[in-house]
C-alpha positions as CSV (number, residue, x, y, z in Angstrom):
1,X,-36.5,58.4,30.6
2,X,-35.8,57.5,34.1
3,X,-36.0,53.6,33.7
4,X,-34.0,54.1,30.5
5,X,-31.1,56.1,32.5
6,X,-31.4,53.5,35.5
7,X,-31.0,50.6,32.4
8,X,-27.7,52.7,31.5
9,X,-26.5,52.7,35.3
10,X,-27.0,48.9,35.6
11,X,-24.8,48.0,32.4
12,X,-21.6,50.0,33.6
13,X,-18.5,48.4,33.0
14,X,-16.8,46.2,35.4
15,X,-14.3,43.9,33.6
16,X,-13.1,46.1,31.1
17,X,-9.9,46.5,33.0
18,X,-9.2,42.6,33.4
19,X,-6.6,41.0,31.7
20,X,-7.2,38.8,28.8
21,X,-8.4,35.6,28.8
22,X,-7.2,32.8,27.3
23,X,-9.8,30.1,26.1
24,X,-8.1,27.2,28.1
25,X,-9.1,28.9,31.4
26,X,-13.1,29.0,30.7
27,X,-14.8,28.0,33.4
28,X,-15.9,24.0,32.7
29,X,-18.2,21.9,34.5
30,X,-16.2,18.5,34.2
31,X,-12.6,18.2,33.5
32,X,-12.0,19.1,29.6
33,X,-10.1,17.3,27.4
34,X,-9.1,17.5,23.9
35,X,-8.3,15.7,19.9
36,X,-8.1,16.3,16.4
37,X,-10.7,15.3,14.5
38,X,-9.2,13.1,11.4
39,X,-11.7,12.4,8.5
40,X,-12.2,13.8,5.2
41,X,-15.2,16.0,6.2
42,X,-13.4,17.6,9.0
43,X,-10.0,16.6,9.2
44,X,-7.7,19.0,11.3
45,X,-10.5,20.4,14.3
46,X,-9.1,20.3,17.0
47,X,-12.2,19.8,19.8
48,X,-12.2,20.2,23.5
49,X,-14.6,18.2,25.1
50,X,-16.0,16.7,28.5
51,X,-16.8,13.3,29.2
52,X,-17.7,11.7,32.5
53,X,-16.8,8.6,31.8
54,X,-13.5,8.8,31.6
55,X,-13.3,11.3,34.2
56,X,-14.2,8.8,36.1
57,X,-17.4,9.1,37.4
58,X,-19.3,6.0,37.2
59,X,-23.2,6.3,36.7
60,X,-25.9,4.2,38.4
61,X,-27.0,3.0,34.6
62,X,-23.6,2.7,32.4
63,X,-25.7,0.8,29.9
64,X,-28.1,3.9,29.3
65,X,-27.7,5.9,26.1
66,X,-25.2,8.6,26.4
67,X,-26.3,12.4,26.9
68,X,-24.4,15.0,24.6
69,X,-25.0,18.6,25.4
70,X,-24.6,21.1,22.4
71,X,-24.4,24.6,23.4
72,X,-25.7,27.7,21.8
73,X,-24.1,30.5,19.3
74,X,-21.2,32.1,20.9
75,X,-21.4,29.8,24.6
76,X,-19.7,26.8,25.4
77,X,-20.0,24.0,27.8
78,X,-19.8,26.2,30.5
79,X,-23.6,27.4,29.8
80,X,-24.6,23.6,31.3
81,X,-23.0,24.4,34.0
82,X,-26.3,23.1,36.1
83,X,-26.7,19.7,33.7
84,X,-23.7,18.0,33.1
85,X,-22.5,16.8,36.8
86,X,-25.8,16.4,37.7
87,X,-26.6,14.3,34.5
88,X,-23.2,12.5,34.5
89,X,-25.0,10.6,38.1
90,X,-27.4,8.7,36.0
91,X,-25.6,8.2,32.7
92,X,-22.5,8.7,30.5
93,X,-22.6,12.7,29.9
94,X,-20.2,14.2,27.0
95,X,-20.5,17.7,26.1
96,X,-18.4,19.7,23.5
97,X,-17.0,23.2,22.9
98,X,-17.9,23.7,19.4
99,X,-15.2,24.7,16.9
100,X,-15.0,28.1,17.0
101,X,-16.2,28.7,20.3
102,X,-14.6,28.3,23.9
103,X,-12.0,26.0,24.4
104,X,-12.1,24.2,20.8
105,X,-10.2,25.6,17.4
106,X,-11.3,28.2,14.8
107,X,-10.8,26.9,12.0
108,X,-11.5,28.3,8.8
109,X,-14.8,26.6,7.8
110,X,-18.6,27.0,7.5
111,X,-20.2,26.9,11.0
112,X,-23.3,25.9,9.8
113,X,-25.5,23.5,11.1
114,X,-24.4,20.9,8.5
115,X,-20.8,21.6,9.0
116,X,-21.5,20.9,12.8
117,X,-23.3,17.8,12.6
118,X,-20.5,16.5,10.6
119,X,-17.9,17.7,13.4
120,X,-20.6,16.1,15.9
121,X,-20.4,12.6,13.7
122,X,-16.9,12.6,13.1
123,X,-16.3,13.3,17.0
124,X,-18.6,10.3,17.6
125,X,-16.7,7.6,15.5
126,X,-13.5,9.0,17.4
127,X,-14.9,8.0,21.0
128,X,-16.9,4.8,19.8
129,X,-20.5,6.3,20.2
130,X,-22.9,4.8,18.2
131,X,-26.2,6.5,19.3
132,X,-26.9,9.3,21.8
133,X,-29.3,11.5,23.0
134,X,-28.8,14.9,21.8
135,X,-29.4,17.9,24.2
136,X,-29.0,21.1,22.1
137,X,-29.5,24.7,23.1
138,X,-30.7,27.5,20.4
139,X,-28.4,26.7,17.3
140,X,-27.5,23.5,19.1
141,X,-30.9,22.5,19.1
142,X,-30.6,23.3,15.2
143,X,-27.9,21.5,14.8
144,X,-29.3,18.3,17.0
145,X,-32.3,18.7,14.6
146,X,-29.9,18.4,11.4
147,X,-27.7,15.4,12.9
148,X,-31.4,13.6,13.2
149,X,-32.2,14.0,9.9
150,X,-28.8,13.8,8.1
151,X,-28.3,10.2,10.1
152,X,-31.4,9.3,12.3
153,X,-29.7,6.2,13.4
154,X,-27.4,7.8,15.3
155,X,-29.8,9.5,17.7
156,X,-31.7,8.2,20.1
157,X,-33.3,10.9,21.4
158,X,-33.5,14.7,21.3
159,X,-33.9,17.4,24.3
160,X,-34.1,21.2,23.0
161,X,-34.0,23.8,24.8
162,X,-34.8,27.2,22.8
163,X,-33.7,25.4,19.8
164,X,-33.4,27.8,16.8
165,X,-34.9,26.4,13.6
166,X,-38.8,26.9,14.5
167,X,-39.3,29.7,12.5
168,X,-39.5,31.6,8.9
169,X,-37.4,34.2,8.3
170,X,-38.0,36.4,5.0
171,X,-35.2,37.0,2.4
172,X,-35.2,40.5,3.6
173,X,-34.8,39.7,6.9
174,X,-32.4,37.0,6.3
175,X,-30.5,39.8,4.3
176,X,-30.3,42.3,7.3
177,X,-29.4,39.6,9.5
178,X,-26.1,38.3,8.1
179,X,-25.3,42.0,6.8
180,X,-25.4,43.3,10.1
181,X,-23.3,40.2,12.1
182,X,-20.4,40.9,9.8
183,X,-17.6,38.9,10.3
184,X,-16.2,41.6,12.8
185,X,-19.5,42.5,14.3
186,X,-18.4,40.4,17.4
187,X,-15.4,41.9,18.1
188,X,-17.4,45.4,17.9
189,X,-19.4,44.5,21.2
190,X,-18.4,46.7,24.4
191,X,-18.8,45.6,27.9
192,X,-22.2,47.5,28.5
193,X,-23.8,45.9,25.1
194,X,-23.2,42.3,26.6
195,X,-24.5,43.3,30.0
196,X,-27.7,44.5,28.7
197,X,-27.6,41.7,26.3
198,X,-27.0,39.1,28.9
199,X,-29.4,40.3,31.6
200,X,-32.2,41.3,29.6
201,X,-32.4,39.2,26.5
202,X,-30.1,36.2,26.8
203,X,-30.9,35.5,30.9
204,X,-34.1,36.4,32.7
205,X,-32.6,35.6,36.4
206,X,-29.3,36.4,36.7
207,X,-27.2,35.0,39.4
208,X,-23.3,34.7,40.0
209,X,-23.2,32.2,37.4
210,X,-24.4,34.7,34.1
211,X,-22.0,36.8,36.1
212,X,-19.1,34.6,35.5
213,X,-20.4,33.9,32.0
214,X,-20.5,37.3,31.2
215,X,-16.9,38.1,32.6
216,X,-15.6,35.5,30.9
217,X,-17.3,36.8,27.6
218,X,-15.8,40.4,28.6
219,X,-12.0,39.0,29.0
220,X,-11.9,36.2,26.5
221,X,-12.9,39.5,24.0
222,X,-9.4,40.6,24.6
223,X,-7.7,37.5,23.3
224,X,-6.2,37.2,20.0
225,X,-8.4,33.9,19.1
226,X,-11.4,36.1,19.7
227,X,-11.2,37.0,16.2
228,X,-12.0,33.6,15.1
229,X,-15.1,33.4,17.4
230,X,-16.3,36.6,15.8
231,X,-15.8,35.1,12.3
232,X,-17.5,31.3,13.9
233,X,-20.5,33.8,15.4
234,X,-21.3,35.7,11.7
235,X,-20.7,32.4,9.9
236,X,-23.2,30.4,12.5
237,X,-25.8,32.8,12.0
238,X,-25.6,32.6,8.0
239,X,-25.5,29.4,8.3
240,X,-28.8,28.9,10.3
241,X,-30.5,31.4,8.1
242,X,-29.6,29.9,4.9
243,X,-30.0,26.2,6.0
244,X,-33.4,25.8,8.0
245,X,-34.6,22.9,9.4
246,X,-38.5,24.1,9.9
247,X,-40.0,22.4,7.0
248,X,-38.0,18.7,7.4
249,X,-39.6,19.0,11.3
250,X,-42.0,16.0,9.9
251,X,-38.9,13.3,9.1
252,X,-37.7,13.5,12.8
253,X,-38.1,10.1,14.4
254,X,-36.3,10.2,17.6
255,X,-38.0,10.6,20.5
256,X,-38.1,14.2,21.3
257,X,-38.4,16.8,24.0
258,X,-39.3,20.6,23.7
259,X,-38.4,22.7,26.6
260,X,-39.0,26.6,26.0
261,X,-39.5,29.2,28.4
262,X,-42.6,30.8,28.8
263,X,-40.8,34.7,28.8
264,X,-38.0,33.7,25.8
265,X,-37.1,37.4,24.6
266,X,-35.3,35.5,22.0
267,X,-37.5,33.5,20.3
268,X,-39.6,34.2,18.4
269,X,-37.4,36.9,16.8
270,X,-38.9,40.5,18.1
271,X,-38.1,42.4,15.1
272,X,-38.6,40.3,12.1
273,X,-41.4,37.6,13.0
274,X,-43.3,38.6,16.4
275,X,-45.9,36.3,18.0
276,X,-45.0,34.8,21.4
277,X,-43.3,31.9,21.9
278,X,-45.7,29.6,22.8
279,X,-47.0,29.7,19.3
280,X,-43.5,28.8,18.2
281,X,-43.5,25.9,20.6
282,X,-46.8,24.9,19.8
283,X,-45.8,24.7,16.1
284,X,-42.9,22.8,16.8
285,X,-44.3,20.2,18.7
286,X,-47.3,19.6,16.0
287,X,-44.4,19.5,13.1
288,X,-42.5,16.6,14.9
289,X,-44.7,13.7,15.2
290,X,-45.0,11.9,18.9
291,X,-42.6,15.2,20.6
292,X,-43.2,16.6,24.3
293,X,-43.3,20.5,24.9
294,X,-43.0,21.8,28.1
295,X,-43.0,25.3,29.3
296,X,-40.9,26.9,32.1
297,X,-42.8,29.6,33.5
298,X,-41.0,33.0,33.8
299,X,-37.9,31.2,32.1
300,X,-36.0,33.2,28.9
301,X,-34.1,32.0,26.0
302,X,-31.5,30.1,28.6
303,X,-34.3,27.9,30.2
304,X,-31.8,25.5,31.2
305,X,-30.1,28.2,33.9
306,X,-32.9,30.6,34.1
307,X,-34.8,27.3,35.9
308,X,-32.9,24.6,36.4
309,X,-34.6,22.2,38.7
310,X,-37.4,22.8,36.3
311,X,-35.7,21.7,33.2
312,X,-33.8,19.2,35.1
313,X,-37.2,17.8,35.5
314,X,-38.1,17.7,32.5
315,X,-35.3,15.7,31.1
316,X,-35.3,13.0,33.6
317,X,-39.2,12.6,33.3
318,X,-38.7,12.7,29.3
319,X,-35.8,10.2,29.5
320,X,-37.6,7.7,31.6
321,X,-40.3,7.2,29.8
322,X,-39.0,7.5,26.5
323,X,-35.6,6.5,26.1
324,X,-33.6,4.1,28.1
C-alpha cells in the first residue's frame, strides 16, 4: 500500500496547466525540414525530416552508407536525441517524423508497417537514396524489418533496438489489443497515466531528457492535430498485430544488429505472452541468419536513451565490421 501511494505521489501532474503545443515546436536533434511525398502509393504526406547533410555537417566518411533512424509508436525524432548528432560525425544521418506523429502530417491512411515502408521508399526516391542502413526502434524496427523484405536491395543494413515483430500474439489477444487502443484511446490519457507510463514502462533511467519528452507528450495532447496522432497510434498498433513479420525473420539478408535491454518492461508483452526478453532476443537472432544480439544491462524498452554510450557502442562496432 505504501509503495503503491508513494507510486501515486510521483506521477502528480506538472504540465497540465501548460499551454498547447504545436507539433512544429518538438524538440529536434538536427534542424528539421520538410516535403510532400508525390507517388501513387503515397501521394500527398507531407514528411518532416532531418538530414545532416544538408544541414551541413560534413562527415569524416561521406562515401559510407547513410543511417536512417525510425522512431517508435507515438515518438518522433526527438527520441534519438543521443544518436543522430553523434552519428551524423561519421556518416550522412537522416531521420524522419513518421506521418502521423511529431512534426509530419496525419493523414488519413493505414499506419501499418506496410504503409510505412512505402512512405520510407517513396521518401528515399525523393532525396536520391539508393540503400541505407535502417535503425528502427519498437514498431520502427518492424517497419525496418518489412522495408528488408518488401525491397532487400535497398537496405544495407539493419540496427534494432526493441524492435516489435519478435513475438506471437493470439487472436484473442490481438482482439483485446486493437479493442482497447480505440481510435480515441490516445486522446483519453491524463498526465499521471503517461508519467507512470514513461518512467516505469517506457524509460528505466529517467533524466531531463524523458522529462522534456514527457512534457512535450503532455502539451502537444492539447493541440488540435493530436487527434490524428491518436487515430496514427490505434491504426499502428492494428497494423503491427495484423501484419507480423516473425515468421518471414528467415528471408532477411541485410546485415543485422539486435540491441535489447536486458530489463525491457515492454517486450515481451507482460500480459499476453510473458517469458523474459532475452528469450525474445535470443529467438530473434536464431530466426535471422548471420544477426548480432547484444544486451544492455539494466536498459528498458528505450535502450537507446536508457544507455546510450552502450548502444552507441554497439552500432559503431556493428557498422565497422559489417557494413561500410
Amino acid at each position: 500500500m505504501i509503495t503503491a501511494l508513494l507510486g501515486l505521489m510521483g506521477c502528480a501532474a506538472r504540465y497540465s496547466s501548460l499551454p498547447a503545443l504545436d507539433p512544429a515546436e518538438l524538440y529536434a536533434p538536427l534542424p528539421v525540414q520538410g516535403m510532400v511525398l508525390d507517388t501513387a502509393e503515397v501521394a500527398g504526406v507531407r514528411l518532416a525530416y532531418s538530414d545532416s547533410l544538408a544541414a551541413g555537417v560534413t562527415p569524416r566518411d561521406p562515401e559510407a552508407v547513410p543511417l536512417v533512424f525510425v522512431h517508435g509508436l507515438s515518438s518522433s525524432m526527438g527520441f534519438w536525441e543521443h544518436q543522430l548528432a553523434r552519428s551524423a560525425e561519421e556518416r550522412r544521418v537522416l531521420a524522419l517524423d513518421l506521418p502521423g506523429y511529431g512534426m509530419s502530417g496525419r493523414p488519413d491512411a493505414p499506419y501499418s508497417p506496410h504503409w510505412y515502408a512505402e512512405v520510407l521508399s517513396a521518401w528515399m526516391d525523393q532525396l536520391g537514396l539508393e540503400r541505407v542502413v535502417l535503425v528502427g526502434h519498437s514498431m520502427g524496427g518492424q517497419i525496418a524489418l518489412t522495408l528488408a523484405l518488401n525491397e532487400p536491395e535497398r537496405v544495407a543494413g539493419l540496427v534494432l533496438s526493441a524492435p516489435a515483430g519478435f513475438e506471437r500474439f493470439s487472436p484473442g489477444a490481438a482482439r483485446w489489443m486493437k479493442g482497447y487502443w480505440h481510435e480515441g484511446r490516445a486522446m483519453e490519457a491524463k498526465e499521471e497515466e503517461l508519467r507512470a507510463t514513461f518512467t516505469q514502462v517506457v524509460f528505466n533511467k529517467p533524466d531531463e531528457g524523458v522529462e522534456r519528452l514527457l512534457r512535450e507528450r503532455v502539451q502537444m495532447g492539447r493541440h488540435p492535430s493530436f487527434q490524428g496522432t491518436s487515430v496514427a497510434v490505434s491504426r499502428s498498433i492494428a497494423g503491427m498485430v495484423d501484419h507480423p513479420v516473425l515468421d518471414r525473420l528467415g528471408e532477411i539478408r541485410a546485415p543485422t544488429l539486435i540491441v535489447f535491454g536486458s530489463e525491457d518492461r515492454m517486450i515481451p508483452n507482460p500480459v499476453f505472452t510473458g517469458g523474459r526478453t532475452r528469450a525474445i532476443a535470443e529467438a530473434g537472432q536464431r530466426a535471422i541468419a548471420g544477426s548480432q544480439l547484444v544486451l544492455l544491462k539494466g536498459a528498458g524498452h528505450t535502450v537507446h536513451h536508457d544507455d546510450p554510450e552502450g548502444f552507441n557502442e554497439a552500432m559503431d562496432w556493428f557498422l565497422t565490421g559489417s557494413v561500410r
